[in-house]
Backbone of each chain as nested JSON, in Angstrom:
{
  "chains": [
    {"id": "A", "residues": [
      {"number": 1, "name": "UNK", "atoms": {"N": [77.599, -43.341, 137.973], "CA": [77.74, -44.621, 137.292], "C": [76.499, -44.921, 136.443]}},
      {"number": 2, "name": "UNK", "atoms": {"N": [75.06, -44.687, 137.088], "CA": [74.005, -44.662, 136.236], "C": [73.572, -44.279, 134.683]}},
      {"number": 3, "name": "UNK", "atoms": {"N": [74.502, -42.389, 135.223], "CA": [74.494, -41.888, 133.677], "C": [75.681, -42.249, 132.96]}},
      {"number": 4, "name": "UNK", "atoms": {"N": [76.477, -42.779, 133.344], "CA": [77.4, -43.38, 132.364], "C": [77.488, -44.505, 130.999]}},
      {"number": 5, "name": "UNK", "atoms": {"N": [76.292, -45.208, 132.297], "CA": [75.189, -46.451, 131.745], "C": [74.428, -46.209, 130.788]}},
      {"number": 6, "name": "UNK", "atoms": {"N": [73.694, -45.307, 130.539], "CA": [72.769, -44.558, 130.283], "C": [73.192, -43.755, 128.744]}},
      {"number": 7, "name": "UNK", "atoms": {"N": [74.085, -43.133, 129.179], "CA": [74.996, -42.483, 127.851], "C": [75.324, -43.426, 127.099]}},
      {"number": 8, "name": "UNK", "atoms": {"N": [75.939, -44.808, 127.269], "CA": [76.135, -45.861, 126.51], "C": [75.052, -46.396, 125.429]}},
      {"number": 9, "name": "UNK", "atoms": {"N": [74.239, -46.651, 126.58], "CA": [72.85, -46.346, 125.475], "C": [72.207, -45.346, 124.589]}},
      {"number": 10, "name": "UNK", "atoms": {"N": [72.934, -44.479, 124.475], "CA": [72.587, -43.196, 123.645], "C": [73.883, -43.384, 122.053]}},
      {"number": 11, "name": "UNK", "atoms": {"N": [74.6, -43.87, 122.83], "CA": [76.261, -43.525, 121.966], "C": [75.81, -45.078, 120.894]}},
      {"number": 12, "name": "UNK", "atoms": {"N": [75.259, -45.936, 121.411], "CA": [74.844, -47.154, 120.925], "C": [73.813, -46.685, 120.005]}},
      {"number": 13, "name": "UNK", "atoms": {"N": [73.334, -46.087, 120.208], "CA": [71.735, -45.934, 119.265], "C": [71.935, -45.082, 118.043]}},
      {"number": 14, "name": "UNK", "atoms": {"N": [72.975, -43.791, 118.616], "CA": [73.347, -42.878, 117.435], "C": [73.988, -43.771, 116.089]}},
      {"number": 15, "name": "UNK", "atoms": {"N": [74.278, -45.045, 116.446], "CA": [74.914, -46.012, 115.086], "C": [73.638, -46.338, 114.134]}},
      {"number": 16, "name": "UNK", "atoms": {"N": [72.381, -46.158, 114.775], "CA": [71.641, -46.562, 114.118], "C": [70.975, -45.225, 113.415]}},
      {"number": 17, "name": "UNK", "atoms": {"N": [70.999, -44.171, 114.113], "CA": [70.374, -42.73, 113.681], "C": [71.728, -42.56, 112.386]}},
      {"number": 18, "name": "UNK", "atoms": {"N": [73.096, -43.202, 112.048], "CA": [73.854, -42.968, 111.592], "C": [73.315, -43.798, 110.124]}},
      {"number": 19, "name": "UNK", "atoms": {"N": [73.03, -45.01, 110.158], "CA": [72.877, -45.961, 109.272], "C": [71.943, -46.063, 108.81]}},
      {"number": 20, "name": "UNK", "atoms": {"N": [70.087, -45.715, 109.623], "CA": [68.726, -46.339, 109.605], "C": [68.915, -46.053, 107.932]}},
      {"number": 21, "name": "UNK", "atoms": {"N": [67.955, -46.58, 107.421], "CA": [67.749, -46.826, 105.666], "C": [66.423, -46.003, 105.43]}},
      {"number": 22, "name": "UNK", "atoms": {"N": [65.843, -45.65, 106.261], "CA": [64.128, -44.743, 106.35], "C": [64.453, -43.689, 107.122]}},
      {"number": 23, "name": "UNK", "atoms": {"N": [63.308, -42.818, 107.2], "CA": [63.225, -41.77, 107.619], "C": [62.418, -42.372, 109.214]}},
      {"number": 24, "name": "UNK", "atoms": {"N": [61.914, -43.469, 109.152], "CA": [61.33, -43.941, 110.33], "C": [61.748, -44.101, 111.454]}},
      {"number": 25, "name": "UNK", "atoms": {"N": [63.221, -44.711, 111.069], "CA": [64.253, -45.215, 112.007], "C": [64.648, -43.723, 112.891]}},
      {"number": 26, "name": "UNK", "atoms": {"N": [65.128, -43.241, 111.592], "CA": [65.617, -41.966, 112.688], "C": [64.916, -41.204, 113.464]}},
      {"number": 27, "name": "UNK", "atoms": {"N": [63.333, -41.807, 113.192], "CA": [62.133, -40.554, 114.082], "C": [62.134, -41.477, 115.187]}},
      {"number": 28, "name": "UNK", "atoms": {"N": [62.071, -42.973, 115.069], "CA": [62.362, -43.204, 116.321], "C": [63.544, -43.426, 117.479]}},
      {"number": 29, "name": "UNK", "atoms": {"N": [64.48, -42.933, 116.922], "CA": [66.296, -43.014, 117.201], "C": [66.029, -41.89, 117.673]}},
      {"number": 30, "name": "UNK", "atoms": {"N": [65.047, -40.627, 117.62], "CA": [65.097, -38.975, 118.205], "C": [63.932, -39.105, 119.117]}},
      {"number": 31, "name": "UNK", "atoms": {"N": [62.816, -40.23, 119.161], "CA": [62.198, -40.548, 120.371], "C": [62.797, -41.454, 121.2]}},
      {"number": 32, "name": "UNK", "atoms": {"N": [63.81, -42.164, 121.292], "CA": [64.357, -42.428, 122.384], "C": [65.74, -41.727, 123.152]}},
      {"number": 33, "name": "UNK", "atoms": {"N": [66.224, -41.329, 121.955], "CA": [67.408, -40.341, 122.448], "C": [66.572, -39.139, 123.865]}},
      {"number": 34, "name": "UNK", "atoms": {"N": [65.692, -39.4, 123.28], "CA": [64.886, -37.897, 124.052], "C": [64.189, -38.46, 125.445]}},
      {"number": 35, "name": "UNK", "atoms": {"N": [63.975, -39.426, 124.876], "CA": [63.733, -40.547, 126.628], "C": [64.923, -40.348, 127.583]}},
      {"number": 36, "name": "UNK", "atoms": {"N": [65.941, -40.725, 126.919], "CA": [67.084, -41.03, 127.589], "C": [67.711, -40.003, 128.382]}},
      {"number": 37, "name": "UNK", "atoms": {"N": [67.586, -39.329, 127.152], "CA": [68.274, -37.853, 127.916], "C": [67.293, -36.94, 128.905]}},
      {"number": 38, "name": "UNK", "atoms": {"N": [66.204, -37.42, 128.972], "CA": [65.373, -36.588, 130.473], "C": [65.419, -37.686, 131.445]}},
      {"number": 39, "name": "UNK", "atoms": {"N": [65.54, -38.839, 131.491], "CA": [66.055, -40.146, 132.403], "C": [67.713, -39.283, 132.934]}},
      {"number": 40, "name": "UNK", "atoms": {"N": [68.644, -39.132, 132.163], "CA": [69.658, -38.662, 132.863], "C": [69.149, -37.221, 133.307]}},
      {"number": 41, "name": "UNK", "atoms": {"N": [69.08, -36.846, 133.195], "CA": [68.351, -35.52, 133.627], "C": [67.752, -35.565, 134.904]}},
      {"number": 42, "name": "UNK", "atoms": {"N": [66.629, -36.554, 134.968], "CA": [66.308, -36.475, 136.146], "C": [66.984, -36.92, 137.266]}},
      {"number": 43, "name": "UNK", "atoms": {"N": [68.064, -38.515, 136.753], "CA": [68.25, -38.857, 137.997], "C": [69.498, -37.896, 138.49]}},
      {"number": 44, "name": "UNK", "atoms": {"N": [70.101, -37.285, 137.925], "CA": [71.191, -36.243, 138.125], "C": [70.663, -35.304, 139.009]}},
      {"number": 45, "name": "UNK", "atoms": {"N": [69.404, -34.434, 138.394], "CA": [68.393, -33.854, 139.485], "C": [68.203, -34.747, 141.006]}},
      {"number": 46, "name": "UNK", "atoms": {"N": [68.092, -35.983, 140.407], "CA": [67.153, -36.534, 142.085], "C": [69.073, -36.697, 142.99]}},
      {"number": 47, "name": "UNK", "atoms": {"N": [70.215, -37.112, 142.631], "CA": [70.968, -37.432, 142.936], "C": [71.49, -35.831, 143.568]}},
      {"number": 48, "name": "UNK", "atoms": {"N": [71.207, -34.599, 143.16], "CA": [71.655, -33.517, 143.946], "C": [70.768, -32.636, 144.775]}},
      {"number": 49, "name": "UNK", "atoms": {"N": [69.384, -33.369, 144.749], "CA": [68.409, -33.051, 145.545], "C": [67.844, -31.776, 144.895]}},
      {"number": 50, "name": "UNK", "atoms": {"N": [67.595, -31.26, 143.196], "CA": [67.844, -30.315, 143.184], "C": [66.092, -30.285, 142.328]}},
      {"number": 51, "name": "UNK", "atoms": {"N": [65.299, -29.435, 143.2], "CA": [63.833, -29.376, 142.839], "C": [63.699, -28.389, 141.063]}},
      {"number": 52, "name": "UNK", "atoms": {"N": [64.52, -27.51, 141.102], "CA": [64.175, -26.503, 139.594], "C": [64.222, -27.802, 138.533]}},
      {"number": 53, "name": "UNK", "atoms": {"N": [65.127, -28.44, 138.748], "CA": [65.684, -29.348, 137.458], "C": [64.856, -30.348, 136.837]}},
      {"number": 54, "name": "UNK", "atoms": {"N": [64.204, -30.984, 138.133], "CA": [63.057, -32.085, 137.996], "C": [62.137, -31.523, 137.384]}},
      {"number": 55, "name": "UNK", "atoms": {"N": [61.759, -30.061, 137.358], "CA": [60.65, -29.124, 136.246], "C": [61.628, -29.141, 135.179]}},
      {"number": 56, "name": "UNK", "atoms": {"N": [62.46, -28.78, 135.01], "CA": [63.043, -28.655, 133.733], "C": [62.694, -30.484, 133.129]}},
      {"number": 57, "name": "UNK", "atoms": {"N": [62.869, -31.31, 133.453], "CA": [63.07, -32.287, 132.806], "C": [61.738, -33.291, 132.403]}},
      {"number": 58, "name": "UNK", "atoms": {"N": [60.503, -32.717, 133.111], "CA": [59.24, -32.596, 133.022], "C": [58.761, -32.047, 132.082]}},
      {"number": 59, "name": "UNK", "atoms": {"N": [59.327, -30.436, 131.321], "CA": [58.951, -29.954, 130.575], "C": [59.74, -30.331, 129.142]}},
      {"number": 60, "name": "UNK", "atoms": {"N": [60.846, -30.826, 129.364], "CA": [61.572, -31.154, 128.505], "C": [60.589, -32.385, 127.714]}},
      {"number": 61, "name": "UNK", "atoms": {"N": [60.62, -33.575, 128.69], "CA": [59.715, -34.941, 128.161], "C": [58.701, -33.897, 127.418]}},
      {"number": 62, "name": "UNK", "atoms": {"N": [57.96, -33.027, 127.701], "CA": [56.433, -32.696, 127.292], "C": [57.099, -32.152, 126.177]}},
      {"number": 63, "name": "UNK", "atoms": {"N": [57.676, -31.333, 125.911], "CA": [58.088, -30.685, 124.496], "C": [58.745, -31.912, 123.143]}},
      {"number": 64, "name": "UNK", "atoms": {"N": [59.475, -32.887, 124.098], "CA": [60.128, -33.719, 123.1], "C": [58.702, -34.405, 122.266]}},
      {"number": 65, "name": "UNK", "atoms": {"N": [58.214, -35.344, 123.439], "CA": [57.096, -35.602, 122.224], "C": [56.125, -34.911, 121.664]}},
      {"number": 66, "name": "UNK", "atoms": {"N": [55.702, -33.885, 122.05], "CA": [54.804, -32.677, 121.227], "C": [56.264, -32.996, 119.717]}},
      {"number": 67, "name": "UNK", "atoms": {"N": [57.217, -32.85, 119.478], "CA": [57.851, -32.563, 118.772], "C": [57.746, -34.158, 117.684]}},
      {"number": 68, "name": "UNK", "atoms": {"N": [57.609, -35.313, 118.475], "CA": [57.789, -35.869, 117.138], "C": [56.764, -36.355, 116.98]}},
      {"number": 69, "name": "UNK", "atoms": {"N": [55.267, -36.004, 117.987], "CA": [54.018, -36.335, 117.39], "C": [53.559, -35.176, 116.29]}},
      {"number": 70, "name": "UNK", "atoms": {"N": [54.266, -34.088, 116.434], "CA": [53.73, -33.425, 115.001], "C": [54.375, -33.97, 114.0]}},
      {"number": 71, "name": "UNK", "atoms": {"N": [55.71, -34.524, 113.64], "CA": [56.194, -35.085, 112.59], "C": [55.801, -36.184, 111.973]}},
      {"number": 72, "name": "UNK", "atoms": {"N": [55.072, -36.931, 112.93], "CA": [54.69, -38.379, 112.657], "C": [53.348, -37.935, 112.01]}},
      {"number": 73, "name": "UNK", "atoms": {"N": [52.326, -36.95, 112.969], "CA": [51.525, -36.203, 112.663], "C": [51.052, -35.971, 110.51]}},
      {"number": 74, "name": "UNK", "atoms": {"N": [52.369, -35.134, 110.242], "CA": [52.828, -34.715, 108.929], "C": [52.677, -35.785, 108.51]}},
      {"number": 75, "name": "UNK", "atoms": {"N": [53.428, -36.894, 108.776], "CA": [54.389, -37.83, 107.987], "C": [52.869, -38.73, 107.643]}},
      {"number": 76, "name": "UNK", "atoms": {"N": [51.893, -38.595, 108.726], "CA": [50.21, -39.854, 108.266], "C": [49.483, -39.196, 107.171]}},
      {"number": 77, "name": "UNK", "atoms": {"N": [49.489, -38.298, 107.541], "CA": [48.885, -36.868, 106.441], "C": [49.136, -36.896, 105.248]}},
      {"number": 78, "name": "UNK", "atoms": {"N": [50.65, -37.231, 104.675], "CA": [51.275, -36.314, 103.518], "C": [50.573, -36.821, 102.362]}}
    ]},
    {"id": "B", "residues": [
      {"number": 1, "name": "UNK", "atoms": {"N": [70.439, -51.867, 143.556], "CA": [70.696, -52.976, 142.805], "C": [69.61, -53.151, 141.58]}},
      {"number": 2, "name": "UNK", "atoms": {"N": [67.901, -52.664, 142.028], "CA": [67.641, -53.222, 141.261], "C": [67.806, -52.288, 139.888]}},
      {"number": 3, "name": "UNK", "atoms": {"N": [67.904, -50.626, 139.865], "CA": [68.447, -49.845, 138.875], "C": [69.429, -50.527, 137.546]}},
      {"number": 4, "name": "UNK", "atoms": {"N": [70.158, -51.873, 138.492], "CA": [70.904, -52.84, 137.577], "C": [70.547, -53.258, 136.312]}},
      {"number": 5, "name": "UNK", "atoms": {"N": [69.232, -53.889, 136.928], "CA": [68.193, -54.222, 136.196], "C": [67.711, -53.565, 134.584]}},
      {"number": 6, "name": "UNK", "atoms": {"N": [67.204, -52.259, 135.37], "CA": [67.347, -51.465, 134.083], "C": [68.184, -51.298, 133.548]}},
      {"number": 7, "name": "UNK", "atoms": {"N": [69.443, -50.576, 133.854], "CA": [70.4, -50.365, 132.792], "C": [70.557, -51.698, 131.681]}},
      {"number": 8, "name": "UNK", "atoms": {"N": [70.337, -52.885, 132.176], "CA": [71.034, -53.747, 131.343], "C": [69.795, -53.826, 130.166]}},
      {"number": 9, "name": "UNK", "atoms": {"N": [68.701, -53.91, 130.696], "CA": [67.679, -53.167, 130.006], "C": [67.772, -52.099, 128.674]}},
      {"number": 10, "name": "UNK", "atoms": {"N": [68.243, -51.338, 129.088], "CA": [68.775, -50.773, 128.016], "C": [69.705, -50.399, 127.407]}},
      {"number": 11, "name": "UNK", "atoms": {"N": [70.498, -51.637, 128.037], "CA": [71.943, -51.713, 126.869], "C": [71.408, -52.782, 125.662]}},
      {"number": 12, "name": "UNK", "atoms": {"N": [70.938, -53.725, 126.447], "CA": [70.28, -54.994, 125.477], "C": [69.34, -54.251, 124.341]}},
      {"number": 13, "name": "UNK", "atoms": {"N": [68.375, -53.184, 124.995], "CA": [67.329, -52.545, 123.608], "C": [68.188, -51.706, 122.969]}},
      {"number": 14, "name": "UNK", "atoms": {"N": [69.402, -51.072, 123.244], "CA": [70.106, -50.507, 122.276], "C": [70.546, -51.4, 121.267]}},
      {"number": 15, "name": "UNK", "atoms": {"N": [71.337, -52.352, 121.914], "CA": [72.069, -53.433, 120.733], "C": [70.862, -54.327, 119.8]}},
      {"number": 16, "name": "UNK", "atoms": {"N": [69.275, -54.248, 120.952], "CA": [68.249, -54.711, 119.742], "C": [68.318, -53.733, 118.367]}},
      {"number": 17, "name": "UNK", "atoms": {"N": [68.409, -52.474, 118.676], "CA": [67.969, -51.107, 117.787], "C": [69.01, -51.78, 116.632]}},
      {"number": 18, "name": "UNK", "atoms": {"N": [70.26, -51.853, 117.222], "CA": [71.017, -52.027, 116.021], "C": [70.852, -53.594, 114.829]}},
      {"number": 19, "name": "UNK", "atoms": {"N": [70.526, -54.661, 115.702], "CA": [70.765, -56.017, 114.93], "C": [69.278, -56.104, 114.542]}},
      {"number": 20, "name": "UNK", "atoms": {"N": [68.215, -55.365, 115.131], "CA": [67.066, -55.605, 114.589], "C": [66.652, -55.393, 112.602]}},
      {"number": 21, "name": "UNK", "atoms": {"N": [65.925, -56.119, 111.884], "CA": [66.257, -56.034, 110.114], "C": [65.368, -54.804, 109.746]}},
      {"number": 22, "name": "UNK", "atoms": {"N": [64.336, -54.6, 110.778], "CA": [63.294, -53.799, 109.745], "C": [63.023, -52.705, 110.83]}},
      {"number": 23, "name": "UNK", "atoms": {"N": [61.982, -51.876, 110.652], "CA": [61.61, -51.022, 111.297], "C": [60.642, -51.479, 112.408]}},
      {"number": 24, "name": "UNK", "atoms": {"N": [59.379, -52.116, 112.078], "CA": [59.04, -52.822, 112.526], "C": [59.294, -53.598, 114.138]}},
      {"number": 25, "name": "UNK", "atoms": {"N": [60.54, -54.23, 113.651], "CA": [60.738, -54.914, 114.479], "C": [61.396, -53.943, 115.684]}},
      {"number": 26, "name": "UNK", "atoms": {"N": [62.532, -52.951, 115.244], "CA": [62.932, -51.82, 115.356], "C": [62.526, -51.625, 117.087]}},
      {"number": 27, "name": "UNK", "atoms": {"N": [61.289, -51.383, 116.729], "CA": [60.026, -50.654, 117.243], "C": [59.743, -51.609, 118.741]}},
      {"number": 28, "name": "UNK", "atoms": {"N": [59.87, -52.782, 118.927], "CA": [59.828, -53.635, 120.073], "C": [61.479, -53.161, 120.669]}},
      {"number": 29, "name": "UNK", "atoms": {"N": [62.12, -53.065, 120.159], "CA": [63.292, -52.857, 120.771], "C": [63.132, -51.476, 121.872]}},
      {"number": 30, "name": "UNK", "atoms": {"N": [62.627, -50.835, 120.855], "CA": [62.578, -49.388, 121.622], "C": [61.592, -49.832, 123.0]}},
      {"number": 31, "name": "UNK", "atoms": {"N": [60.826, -50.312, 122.813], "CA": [59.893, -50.41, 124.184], "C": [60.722, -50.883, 124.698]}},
      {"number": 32, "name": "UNK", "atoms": {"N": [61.463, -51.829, 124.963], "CA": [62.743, -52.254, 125.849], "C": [63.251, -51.717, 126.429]}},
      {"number": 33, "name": "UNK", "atoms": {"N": [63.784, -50.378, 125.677], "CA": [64.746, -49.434, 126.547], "C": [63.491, -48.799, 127.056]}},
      {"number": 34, "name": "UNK", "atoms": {"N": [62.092, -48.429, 126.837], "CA": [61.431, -47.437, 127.613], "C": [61.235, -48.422, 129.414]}},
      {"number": 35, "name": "UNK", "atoms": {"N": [60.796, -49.429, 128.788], "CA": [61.083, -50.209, 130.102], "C": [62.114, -49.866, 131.386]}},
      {"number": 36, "name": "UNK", "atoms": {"N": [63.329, -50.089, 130.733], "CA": [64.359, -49.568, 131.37], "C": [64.602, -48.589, 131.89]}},
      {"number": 37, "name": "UNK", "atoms": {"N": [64.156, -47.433, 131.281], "CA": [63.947, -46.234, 132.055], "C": [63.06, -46.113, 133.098]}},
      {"number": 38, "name": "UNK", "atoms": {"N": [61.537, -46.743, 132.947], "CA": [61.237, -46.693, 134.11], "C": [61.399, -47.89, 135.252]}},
      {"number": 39, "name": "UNK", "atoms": {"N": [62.236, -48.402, 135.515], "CA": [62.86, -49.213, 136.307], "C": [63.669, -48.852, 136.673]}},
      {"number": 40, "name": "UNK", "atoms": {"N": [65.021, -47.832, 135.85], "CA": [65.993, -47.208, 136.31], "C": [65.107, -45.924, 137.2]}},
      {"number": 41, "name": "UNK", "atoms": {"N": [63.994, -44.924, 136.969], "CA": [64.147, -43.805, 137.352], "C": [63.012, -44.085, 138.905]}},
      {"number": 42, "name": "UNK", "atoms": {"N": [62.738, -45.261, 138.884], "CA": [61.474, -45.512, 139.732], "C": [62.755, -45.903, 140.845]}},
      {"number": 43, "name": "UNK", "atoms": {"N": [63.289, -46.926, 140.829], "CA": [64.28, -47.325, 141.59], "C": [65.597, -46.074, 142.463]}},
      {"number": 44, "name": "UNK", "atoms": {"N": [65.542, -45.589, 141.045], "CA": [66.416, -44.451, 142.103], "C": [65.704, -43.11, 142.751]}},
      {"number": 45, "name": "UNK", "atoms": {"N": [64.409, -42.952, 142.758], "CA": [64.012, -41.914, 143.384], "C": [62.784, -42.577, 144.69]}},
      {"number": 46, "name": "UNK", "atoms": {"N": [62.981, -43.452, 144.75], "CA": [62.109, -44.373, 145.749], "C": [63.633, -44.493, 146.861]}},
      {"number": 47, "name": "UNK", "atoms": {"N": [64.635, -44.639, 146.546], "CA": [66.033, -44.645, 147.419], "C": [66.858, -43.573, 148.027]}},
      {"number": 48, "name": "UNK", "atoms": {"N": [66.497, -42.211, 146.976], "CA": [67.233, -41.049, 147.478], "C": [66.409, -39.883, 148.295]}},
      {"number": 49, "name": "UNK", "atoms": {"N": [65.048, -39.712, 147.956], "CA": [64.24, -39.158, 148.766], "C": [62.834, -39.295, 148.562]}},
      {"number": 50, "name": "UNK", "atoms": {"N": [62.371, -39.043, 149.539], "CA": [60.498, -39.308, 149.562], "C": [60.024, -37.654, 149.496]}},
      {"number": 51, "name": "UNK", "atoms": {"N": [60.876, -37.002, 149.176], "CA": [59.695, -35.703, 148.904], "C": [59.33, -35.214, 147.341]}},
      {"number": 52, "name": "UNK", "atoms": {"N": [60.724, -35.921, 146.301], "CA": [60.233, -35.871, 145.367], "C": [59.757, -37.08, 144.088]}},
      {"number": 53, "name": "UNK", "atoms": {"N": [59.228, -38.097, 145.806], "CA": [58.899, -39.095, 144.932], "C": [57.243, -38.739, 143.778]}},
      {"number": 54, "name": "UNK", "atoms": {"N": [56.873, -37.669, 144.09], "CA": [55.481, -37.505, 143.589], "C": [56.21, -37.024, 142.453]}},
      {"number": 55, "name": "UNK", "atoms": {"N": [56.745, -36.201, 142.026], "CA": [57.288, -35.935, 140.452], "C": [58.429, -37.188, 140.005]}},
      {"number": 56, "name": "UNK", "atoms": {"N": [58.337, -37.562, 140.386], "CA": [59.236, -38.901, 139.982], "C": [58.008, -39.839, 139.074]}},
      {"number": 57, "name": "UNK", "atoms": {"N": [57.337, -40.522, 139.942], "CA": [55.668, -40.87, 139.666], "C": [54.991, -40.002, 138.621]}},
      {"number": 58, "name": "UNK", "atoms": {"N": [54.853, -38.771, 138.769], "CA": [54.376, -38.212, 137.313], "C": [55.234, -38.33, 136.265]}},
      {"number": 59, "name": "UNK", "atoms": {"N": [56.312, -38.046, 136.495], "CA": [57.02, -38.406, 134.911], "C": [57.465, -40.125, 134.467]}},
      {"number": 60, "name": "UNK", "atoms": {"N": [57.506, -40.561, 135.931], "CA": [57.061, -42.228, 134.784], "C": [55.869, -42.308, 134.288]}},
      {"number": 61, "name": "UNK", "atoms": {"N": [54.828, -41.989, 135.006], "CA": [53.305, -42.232, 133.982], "C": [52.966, -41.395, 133.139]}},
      {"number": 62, "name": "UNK", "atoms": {"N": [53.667, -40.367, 132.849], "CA": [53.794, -39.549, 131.864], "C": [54.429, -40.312, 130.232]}},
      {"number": 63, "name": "UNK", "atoms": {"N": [55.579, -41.152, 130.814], "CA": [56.04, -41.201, 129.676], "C": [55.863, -43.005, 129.105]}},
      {"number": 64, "name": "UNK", "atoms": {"N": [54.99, -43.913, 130.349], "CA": [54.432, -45.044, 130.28], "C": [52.805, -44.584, 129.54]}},
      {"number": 65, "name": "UNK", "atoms": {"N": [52.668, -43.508, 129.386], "CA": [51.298, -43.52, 128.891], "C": [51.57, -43.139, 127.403]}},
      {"number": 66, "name": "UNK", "atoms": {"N": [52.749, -41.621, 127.061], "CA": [53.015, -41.826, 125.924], "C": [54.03, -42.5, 124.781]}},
      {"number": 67, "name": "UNK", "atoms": {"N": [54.757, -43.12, 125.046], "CA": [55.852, -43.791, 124.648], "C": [55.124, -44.785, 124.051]}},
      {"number": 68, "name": "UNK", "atoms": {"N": [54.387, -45.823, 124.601], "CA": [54.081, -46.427, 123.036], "C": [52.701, -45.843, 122.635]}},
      {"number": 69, "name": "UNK", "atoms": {"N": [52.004, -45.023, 122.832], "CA": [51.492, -44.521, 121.802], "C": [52.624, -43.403, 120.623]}},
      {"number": 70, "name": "UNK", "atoms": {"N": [53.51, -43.034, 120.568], "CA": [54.18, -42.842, 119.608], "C": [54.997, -43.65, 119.088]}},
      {"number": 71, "name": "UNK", "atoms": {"N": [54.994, -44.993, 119.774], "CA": [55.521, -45.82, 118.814], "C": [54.419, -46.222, 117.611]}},
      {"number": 72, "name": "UNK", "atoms": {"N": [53.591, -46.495, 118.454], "CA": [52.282, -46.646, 117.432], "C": [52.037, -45.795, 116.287]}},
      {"number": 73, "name": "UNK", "atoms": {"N": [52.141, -44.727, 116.808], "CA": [52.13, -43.694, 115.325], "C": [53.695, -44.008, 114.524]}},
      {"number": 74, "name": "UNK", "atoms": {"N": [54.299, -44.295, 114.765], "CA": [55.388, -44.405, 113.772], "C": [55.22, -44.983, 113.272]}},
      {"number": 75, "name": "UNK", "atoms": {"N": [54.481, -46.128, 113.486], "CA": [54.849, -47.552, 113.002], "C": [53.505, -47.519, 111.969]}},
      {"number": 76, "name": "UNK", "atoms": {"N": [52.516, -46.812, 112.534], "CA": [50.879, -46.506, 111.6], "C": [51.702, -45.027, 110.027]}},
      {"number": 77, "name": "UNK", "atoms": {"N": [52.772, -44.621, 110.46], "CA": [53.261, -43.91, 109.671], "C": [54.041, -44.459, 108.705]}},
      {"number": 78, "name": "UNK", "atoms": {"N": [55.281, -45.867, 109.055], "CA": [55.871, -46.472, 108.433], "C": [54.907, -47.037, 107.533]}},
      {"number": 79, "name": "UNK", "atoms": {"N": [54.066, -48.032, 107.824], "CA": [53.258, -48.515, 106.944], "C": [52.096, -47.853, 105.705]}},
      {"number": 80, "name": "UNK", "atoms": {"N": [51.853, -45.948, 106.346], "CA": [51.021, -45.639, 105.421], "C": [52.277, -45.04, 104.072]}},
      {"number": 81, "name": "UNK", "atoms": {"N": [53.293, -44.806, 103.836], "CA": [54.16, -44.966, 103.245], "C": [54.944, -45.916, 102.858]}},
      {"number": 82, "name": "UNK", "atoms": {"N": [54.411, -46.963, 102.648], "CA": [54.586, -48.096, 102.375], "C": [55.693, -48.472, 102.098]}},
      {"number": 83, "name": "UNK", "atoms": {"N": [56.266, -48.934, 104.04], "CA": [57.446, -49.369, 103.99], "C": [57.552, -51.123, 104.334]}},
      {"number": 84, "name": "UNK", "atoms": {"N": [58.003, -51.72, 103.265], "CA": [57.92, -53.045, 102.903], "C": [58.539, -53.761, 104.374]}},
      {"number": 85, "name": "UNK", "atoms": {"N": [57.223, -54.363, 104.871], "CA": [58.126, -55.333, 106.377], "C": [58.746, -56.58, 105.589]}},
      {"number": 86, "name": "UNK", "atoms": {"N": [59.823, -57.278, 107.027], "CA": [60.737, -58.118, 106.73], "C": [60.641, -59.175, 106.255]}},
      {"number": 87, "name": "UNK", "atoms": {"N": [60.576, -59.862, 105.372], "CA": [60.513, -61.699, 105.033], "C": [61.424, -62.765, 105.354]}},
      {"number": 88, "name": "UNK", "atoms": {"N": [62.151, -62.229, 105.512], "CA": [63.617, -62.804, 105.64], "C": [63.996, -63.508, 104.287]}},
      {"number": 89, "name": "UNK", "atoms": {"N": [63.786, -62.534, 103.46], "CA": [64.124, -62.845, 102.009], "C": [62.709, -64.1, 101.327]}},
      {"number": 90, "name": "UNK", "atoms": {"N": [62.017, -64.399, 101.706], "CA": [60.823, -65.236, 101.068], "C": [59.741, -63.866, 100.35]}},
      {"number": 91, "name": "UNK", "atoms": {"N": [59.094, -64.292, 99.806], "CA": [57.953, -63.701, 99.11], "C": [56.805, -63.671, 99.8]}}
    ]}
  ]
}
């Protein structure tokens, strides 16, 4: 029921990654999508007791924002 | 119950994302839903077991430490590309 919750909030946000008018919007519409989706991740992990996954979703968070602090990175720079 | 909490949390910062005018403002919304997440993920791993409450705890302060610092850079990015904040139509 959590991630159902959860997905709603994702399916909600993609209207805005659909519409934003900047390139801003959508960098931050791909930093929260990326929240969201290691939040379901984990609690799916914690809900089957399942230890590999909780690393997977640890490393996941660490890669997502490495990913849009280099863009934002670019984007102060250009 | 209190997981409740959060979710509604971030149904409300989703529907901010959408009715919000500028980027800017945008940008408070999103902390909303980060909120929510850690209220949702603190709540449910404090209830289902105590052995992996220690990686539970690292990845909320993991992502309470960086989440708004990349909002911050977006928003230090929106503005060095000079993206015009909201007036609500005044000058």
């Amino acid at each position: 029921m959590i991630n159902e919750i959860l997905l709603v909030g994702i399916i909600i946000s993609i209207i805005r990654l659909v519409k934003g008018p900047t390139l801003f919007d959508r960098l931050l519409i791909m930093s929260i999508i990326n929240s969201i989706v290691v939040s379901i991740m984990f609690i799916q992990a914690l809900s089957e007791q399942n230890t590999l996954m909780t690393d997977v979703s640890l490393v996941y968070a660490f890669l997502s924002i490495l990913g849009v602090y280099a863009l934002t990175k670019y984007l102060v720079e250009k | 119950m209190i997981e409740l909490i959060g979710l509604i949390l971030v149904i409300i910062g989703s529907f901010g994302l959408i009715r919000m005018p500028d980027i800017y403002n945008r940008i408070h919304a999103s902390g909303l839903i980060s909120y929510g997440i850690y209220i949702t993920i603190l709540s449910v791993g404090i209830k289902t077991s105590s052995t992996l409450f220690t990686k539970t705890f690292i990845l909320v302060l993991f992502l309470f430490i960086v989440s708004p610092t990349i909002n911050s850079m977006i928003a230090h990015a929106a503005h060095k590309n000079k993206v015009k904040p909201y007036t609500g139509g005044k000058k």
